[in-house]
N, C-alpha and C positions, 0 to 999 in steps of 0.2 A: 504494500500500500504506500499511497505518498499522499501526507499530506500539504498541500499550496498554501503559501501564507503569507498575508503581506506582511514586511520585513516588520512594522511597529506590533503584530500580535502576539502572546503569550503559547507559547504551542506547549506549555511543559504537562498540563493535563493530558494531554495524546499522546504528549511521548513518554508518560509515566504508563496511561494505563495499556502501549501499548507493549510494553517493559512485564508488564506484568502477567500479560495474555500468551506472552513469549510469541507476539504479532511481530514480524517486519515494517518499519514504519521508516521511510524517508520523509525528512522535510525538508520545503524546499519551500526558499523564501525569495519573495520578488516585493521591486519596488517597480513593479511595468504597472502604468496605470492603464492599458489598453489588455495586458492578462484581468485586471482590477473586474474591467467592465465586463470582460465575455465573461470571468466566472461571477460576477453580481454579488459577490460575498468575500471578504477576508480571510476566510479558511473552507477549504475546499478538499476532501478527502476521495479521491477515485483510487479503483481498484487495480489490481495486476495488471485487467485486462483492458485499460485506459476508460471504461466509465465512472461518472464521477457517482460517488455514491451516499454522499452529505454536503451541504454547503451551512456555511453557517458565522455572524457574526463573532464570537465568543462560544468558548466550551469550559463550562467546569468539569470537575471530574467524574461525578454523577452524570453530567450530558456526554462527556469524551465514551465512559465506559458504558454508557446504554448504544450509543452508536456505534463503536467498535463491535460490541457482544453483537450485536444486529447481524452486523456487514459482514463479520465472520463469518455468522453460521448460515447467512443467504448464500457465502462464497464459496461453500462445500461441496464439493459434488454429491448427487443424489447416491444412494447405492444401484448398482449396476442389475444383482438380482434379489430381490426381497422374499424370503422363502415363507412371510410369516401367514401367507392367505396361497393356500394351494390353489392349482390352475383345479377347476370344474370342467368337465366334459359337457361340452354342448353337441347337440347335432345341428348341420347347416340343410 
């Protein structure tokens, strides 16, 4: 994950709780007021796979770690085969 920040915000809640989660988190901090505009918000966390997947003015660490926990478990892949509902036989 990376999270975008303009150069004057606090990013230490996201990068504690994502310390904690044993998350990968780059920050990456800009003073481009035209990144400012496309992304509409001062901290901007998109995923691996370049969608962004919070924006947001400020984060404490109760908002950093309800977000994180989110984005994580949306970022999982599903299981491939679930054994726990057996296939039923139909006739076609």
């Amino acid at each position: 994950f990376v999270l975008v920040a303009d150069a004057s915000v606090d990013t230490t809640a996201f990068e504690s709780v994502a310390a904690a989660l044993r998350t990968p988190l780059a920050v990456q901090r800009s003073d481009d007021a035209a990144l400012r505009a496309a992304y509409t918000a001062p901290l901007v966390l998109v995923r691996p796979d370049g969608h962004v997947a919070w924006r947001g003015k400020h984060a404490t660490a109760n908002a950093a770690s309800r977000v994180l926990e989110q984005v994580i478990a949306q970022s999982r892949p599903a299981p491939i085969c679930d054994n726990s509902h057996p296939l039923e036989e139909t006739s076609l």
